[in-house]
PDB file of N, CA, C and O in Angstrom:
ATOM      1  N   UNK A   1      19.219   7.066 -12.449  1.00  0.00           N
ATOM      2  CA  UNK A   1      18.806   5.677 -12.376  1.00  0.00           C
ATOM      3  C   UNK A   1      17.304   5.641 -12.120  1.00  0.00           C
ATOM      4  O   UNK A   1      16.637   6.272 -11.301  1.00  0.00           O
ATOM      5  N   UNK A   2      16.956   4.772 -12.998  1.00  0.00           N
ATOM      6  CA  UNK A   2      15.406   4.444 -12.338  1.00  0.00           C
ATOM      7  C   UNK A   2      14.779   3.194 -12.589  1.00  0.00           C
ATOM      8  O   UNK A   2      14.642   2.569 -13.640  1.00  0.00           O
ATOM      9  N   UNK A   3      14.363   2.907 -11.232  1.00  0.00           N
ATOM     10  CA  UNK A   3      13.601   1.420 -10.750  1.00  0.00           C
ATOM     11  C   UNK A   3      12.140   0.648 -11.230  1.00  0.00           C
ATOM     12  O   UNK A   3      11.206   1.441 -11.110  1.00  0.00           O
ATOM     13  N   UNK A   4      11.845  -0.265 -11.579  1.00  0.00           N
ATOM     14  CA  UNK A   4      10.430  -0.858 -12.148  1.00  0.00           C
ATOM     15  C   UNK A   4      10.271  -2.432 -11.071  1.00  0.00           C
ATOM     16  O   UNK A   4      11.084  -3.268 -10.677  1.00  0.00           O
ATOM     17  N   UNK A   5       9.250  -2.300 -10.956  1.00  0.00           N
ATOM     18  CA  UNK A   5       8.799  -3.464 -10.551  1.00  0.00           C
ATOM     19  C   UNK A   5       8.060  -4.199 -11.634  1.00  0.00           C
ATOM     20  O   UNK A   5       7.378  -3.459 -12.343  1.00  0.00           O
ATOM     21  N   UNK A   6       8.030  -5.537 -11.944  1.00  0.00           N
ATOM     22  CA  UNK A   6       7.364  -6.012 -12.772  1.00  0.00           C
ATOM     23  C   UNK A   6       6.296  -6.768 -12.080  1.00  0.00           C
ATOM     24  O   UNK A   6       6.435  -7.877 -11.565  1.00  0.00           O
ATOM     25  N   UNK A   7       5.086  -5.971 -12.123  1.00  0.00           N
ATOM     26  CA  UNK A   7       3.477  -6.682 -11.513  1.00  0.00           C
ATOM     27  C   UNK A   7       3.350  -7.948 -11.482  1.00  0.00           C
ATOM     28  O   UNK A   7       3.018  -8.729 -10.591  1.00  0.00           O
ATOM     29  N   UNK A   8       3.739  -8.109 -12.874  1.00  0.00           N
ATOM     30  CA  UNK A   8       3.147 -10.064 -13.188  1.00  0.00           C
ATOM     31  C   UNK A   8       4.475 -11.058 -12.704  1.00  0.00           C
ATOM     32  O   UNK A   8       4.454 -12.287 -12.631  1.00  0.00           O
ATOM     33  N   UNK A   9       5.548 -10.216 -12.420  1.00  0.00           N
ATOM     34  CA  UNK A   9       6.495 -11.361 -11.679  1.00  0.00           C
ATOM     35  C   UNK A   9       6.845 -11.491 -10.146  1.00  0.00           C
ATOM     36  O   UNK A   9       7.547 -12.278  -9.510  1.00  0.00           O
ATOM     37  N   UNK A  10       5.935 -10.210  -9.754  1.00  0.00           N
ATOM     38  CA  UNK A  10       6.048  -9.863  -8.164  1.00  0.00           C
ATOM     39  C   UNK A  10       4.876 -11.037  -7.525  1.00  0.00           C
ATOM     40  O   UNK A  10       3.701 -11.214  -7.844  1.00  0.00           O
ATOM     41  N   UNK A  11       5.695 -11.699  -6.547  1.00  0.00           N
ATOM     42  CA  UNK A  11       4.793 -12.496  -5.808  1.00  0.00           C
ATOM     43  C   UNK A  11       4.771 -12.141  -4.448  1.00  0.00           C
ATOM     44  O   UNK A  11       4.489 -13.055  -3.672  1.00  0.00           O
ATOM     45  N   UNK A  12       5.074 -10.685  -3.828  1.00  0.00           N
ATOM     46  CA  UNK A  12       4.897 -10.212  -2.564  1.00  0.00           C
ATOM     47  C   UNK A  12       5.713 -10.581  -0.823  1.00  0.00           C
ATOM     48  O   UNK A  12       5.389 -10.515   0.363  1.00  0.00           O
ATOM     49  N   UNK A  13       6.966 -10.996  -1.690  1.00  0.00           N
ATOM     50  CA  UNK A  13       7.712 -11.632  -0.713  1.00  0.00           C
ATOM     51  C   UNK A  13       8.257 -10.741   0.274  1.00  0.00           C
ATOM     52  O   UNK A  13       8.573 -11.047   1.424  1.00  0.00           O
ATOM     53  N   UNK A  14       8.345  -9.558  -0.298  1.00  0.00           N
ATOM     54  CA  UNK A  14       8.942  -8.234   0.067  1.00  0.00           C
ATOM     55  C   UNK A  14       9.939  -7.847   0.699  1.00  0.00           C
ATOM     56  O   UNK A  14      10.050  -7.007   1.592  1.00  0.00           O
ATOM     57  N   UNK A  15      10.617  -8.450   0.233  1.00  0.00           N
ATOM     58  CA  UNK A  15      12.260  -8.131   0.019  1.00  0.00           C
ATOM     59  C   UNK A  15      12.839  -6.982   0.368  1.00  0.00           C
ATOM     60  O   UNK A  15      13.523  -6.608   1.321  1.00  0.00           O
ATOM     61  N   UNK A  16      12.136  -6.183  -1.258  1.00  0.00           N
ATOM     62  CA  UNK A  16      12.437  -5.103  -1.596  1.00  0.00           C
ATOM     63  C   UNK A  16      12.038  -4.395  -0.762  1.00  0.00           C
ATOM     64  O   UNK A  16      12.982  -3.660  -0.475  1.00  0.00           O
ATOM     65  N   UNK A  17      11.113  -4.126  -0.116  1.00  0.00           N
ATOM     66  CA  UNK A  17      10.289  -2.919   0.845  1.00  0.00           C
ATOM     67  C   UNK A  17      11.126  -3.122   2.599  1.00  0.00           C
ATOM     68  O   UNK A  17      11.333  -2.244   3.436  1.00  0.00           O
ATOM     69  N   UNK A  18      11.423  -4.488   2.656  1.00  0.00           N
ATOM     70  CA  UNK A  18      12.231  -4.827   3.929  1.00  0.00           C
ATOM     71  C   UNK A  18      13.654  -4.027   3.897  1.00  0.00           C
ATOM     72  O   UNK A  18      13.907  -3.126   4.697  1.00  0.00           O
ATOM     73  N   UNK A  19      14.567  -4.470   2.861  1.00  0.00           N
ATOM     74  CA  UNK A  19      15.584  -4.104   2.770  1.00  0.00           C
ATOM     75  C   UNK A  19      15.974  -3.173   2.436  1.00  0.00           C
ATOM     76  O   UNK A  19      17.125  -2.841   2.721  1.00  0.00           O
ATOM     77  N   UNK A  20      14.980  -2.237   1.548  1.00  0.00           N
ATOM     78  CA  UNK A  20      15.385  -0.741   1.261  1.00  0.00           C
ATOM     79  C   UNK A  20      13.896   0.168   0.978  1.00  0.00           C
ATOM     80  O   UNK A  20      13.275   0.594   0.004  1.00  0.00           O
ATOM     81  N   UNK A  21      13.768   0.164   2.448  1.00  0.00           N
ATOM     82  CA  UNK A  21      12.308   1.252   2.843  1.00  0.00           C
ATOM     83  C   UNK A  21      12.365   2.522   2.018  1.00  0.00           C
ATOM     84  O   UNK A  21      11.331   3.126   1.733  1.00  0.00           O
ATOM     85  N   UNK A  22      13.407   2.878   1.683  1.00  0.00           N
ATOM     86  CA  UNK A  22      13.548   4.305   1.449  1.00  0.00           C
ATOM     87  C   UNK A  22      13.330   4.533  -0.169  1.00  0.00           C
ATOM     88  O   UNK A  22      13.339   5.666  -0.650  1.00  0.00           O
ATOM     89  N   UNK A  23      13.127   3.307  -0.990  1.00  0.00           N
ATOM     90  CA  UNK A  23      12.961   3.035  -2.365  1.00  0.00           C
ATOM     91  C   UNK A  23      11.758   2.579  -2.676  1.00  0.00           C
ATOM     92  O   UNK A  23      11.107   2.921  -3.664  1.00  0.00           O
ATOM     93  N   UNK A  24      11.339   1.572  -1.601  1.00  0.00           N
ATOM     94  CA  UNK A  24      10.712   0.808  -2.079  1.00  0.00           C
ATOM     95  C   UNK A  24       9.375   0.603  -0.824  1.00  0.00           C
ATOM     96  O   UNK A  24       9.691   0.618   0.366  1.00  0.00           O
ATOM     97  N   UNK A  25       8.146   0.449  -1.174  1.00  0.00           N
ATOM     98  CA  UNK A  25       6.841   0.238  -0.187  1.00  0.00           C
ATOM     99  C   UNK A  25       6.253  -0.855  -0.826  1.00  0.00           C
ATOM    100  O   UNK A  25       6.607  -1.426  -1.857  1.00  0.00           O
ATOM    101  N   UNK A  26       5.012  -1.143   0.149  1.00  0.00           N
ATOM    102  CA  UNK A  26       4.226  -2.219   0.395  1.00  0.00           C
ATOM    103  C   UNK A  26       2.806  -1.815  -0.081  1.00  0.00           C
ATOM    104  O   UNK A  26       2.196  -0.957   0.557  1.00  0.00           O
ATOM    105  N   UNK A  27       2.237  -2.415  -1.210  1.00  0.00           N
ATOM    106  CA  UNK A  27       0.726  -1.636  -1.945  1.00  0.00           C
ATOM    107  C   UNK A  27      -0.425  -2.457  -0.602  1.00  0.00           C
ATOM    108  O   UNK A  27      -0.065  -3.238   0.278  1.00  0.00           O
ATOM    109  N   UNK A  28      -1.534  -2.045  -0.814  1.00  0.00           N
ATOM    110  CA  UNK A  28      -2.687  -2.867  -0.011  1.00  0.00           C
ATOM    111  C   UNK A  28      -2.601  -4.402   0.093  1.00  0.00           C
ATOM    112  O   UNK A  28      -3.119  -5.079   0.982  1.00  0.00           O
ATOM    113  N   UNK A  29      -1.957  -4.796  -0.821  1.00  0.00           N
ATOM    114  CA  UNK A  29      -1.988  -6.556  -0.949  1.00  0.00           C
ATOM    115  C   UNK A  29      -0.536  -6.996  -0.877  1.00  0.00           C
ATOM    116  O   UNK A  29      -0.152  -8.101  -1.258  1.00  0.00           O
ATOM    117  N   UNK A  30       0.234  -6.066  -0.367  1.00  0.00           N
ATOM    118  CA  UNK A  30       1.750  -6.813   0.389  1.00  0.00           C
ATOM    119  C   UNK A  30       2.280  -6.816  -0.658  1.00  0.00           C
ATOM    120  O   UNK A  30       3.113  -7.712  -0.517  1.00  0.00           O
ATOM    121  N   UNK A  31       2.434  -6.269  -2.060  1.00  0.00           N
ATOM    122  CA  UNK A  31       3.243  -6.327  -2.901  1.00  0.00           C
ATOM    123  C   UNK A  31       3.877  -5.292  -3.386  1.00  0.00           C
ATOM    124  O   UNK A  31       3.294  -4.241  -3.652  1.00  0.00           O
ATOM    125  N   UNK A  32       5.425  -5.518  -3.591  1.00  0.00           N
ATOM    126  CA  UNK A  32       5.938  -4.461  -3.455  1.00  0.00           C
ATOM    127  C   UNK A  32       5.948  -3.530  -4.672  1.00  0.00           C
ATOM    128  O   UNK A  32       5.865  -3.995  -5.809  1.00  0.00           O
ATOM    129  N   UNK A  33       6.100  -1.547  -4.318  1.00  0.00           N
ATOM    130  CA  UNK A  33       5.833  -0.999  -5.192  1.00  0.00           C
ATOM    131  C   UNK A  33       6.873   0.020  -5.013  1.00  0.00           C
ATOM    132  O   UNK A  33       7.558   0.017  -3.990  1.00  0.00           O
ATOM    133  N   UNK A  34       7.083   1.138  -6.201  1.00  0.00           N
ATOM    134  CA  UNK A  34       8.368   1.635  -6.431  1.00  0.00           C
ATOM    135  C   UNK A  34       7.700   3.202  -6.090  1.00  0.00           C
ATOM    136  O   UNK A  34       6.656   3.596  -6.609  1.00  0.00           O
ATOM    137  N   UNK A  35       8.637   4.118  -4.976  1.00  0.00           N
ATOM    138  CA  UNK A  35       8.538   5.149  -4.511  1.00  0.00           C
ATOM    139  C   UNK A  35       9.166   6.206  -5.514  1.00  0.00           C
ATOM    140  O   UNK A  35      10.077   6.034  -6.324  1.00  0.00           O
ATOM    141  N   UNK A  36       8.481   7.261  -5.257  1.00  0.00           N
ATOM    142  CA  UNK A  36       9.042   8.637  -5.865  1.00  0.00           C
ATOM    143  C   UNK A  36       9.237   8.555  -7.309  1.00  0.00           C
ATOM    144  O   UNK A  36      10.146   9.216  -7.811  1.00  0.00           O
ATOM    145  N   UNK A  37       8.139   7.478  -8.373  1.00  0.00           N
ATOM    146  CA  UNK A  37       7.759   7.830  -8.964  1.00  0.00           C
ATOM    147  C   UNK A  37       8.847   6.527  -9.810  1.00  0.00           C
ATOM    148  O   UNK A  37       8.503   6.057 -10.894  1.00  0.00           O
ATOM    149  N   UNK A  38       9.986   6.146  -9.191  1.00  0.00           N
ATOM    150  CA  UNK A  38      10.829   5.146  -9.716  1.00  0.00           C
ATOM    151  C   UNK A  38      12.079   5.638  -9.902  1.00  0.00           C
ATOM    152  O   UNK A  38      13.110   5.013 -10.151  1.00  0.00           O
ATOM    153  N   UNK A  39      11.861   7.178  -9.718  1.00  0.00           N
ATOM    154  CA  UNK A  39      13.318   7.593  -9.790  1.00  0.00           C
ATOM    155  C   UNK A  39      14.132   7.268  -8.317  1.00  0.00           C
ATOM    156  O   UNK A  39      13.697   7.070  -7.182  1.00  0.00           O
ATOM    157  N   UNK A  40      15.518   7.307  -8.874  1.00  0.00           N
ATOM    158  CA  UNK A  40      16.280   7.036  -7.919  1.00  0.00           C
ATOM    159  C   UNK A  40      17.160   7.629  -6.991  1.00  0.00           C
ATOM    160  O   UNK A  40      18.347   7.309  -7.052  1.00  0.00           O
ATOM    161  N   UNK A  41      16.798   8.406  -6.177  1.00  0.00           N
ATOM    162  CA  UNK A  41      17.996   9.854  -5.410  1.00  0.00           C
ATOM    163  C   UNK A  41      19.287   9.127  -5.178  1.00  0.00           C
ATOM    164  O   UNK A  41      19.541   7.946  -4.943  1.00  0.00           O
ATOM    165  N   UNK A  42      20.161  10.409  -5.344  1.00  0.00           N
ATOM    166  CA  UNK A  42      21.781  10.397  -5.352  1.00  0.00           C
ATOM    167  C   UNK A  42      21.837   9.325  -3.733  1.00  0.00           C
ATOM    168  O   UNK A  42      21.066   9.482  -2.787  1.00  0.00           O
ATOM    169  N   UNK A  43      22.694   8.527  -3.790  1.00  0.00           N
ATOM    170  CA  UNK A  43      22.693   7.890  -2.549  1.00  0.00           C
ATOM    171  C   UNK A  43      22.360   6.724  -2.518  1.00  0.00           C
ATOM    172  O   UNK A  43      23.029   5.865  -1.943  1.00  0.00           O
ATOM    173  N   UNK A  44      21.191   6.480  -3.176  1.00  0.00           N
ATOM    174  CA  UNK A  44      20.145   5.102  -2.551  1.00  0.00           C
ATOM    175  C   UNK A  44      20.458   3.930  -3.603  1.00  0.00           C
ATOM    176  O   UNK A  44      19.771   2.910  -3.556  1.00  0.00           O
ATOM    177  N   UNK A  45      21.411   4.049  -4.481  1.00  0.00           N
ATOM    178  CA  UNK A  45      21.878   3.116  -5.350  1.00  0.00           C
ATOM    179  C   UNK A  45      21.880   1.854  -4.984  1.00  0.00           C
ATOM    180  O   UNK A  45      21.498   0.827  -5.545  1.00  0.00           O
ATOM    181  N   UNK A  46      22.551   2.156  -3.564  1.00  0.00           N
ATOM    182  CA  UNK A  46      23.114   0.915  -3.095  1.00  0.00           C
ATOM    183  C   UNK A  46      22.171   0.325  -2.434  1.00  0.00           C
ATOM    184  O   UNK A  46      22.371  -0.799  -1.975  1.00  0.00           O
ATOM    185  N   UNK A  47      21.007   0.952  -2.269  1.00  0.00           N
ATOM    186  CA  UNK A  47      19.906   0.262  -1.456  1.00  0.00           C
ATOM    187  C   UNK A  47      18.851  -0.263  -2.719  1.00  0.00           C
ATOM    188  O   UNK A  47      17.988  -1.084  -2.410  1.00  0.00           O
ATOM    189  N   UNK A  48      18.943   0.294  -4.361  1.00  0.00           N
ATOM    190  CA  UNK A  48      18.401  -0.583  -5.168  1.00  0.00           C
ATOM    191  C   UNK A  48      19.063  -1.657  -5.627  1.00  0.00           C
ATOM    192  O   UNK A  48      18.372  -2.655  -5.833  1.00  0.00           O
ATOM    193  N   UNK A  49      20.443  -1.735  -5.885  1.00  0.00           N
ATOM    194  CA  UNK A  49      21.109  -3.020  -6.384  1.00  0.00           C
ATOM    195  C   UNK A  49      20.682  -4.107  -4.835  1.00  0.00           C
ATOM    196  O   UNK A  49      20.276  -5.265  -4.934  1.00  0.00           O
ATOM    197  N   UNK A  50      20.774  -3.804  -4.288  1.00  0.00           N
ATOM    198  CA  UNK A  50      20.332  -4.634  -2.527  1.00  0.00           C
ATOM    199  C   UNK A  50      19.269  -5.681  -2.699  1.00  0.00           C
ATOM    200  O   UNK A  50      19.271  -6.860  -2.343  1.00  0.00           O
ATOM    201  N   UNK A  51      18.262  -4.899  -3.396  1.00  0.00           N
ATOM    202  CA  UNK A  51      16.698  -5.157  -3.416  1.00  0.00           C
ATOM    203  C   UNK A  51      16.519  -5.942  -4.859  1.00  0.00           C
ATOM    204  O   UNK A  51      15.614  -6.703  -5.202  1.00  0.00           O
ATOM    205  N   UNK A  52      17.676  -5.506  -5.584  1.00  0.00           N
ATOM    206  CA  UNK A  52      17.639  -6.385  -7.084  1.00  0.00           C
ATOM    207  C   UNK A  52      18.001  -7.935  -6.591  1.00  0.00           C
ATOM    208  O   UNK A  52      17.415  -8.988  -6.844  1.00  0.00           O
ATOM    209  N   UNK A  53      19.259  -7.660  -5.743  1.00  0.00           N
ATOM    210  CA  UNK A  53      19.882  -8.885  -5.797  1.00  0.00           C
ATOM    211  C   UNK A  53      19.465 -10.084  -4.775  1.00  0.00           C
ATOM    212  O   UNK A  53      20.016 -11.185  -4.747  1.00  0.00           O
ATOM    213  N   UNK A  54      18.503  -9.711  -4.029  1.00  0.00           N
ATOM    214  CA  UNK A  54      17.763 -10.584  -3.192  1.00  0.00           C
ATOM    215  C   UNK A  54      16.109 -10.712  -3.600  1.00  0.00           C
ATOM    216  O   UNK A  54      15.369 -11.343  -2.846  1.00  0.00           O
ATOM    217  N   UNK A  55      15.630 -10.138  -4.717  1.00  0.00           N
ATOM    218  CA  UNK A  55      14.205 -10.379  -5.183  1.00  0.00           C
ATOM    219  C   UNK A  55      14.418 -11.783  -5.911  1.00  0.00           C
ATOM    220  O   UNK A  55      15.091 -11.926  -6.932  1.00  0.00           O
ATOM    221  N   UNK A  56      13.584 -13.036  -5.075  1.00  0.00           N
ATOM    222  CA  UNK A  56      13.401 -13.853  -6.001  1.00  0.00           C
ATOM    223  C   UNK A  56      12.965 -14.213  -7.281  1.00  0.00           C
ATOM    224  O   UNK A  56      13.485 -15.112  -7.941  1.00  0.00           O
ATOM    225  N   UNK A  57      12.176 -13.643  -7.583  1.00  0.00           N
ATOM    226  CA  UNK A  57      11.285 -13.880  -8.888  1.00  0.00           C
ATOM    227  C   UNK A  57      12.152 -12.818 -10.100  1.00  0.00           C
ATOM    228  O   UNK A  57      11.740 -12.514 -11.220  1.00  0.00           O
ATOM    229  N   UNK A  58      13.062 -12.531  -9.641  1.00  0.00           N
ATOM    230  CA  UNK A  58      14.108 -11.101 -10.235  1.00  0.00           C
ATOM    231  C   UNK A  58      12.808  -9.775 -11.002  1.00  0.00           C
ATOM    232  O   UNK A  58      12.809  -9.386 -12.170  1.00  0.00           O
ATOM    233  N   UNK A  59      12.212  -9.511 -10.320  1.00  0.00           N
ATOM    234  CA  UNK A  59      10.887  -8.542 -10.727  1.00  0.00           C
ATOM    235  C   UNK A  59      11.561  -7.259 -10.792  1.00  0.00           C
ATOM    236  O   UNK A  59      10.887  -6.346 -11.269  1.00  0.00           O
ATOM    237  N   UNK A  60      12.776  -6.979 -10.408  1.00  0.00           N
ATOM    238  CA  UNK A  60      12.897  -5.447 -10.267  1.00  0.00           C
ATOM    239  C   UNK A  60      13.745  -5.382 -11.339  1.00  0.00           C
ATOM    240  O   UNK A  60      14.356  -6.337 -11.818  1.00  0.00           O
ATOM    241  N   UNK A  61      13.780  -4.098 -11.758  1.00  0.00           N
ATOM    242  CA  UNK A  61      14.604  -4.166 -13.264  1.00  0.00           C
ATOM    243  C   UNK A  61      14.952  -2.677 -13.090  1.00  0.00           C
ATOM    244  O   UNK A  61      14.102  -1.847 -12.767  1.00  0.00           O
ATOM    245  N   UNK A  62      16.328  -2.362 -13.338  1.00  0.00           N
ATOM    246  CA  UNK A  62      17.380  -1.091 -13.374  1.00  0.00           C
ATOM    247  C   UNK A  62      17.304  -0.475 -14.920  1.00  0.00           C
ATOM    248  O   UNK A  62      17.513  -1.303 -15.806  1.00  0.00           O
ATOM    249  N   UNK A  63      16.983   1.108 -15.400  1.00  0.00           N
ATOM    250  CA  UNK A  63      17.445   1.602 -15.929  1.00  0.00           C
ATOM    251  C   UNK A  63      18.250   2.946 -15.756  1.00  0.00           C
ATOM    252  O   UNK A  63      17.831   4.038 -15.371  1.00  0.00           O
ATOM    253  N   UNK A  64      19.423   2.602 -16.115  1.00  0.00           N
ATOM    254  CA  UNK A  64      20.236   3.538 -16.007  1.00  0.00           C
ATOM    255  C   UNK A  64      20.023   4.785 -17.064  1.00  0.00           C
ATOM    256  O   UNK A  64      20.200   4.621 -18.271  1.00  0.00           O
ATOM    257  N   UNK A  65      19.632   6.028 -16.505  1.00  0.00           N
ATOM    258  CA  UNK A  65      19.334   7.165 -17.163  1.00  0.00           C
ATOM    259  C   UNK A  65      20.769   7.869 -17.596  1.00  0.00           C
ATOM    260  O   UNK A  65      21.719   8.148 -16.865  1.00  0.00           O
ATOM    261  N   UNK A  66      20.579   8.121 -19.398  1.00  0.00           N
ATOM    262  CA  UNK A  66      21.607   8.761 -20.065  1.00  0.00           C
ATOM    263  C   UNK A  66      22.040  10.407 -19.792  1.00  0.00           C
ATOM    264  O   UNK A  66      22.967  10.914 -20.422  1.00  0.00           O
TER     265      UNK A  66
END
């Protein structure tokens, strides 16, 4: 699995970085940005669907790797 933030729809509410630290951080200007490159470790699934489903602006976007 791997995670994207979309720049131009992120308005820095930070959701994502609150609710799943371990995915997701906070850039210099409070907006949130995607750790370890966007990939997703065995485990933390449940802490990206978390962060999907409470981002207002729906900025985060899932691809599931074949």
């Amino acid at each position: 699995m791997k995670v994207h933030i979309d720049s131009g729809r992120c308005q820095g509410h930070g959701r994502c970085y609150d609710l799943s630290p371990e995915v997701f951080a906070e850039d210099d200007e409070g907006y949130g940005q995607v750790l370890e490159g966007g990939l997703v470790a065995e485990g933390q699934e449940h802490a990206v669907r978390l962060a999907v489903s409470n981002c207002p602006e729906r900025a985060i976007a899932v691809q599931q790797e074949v």
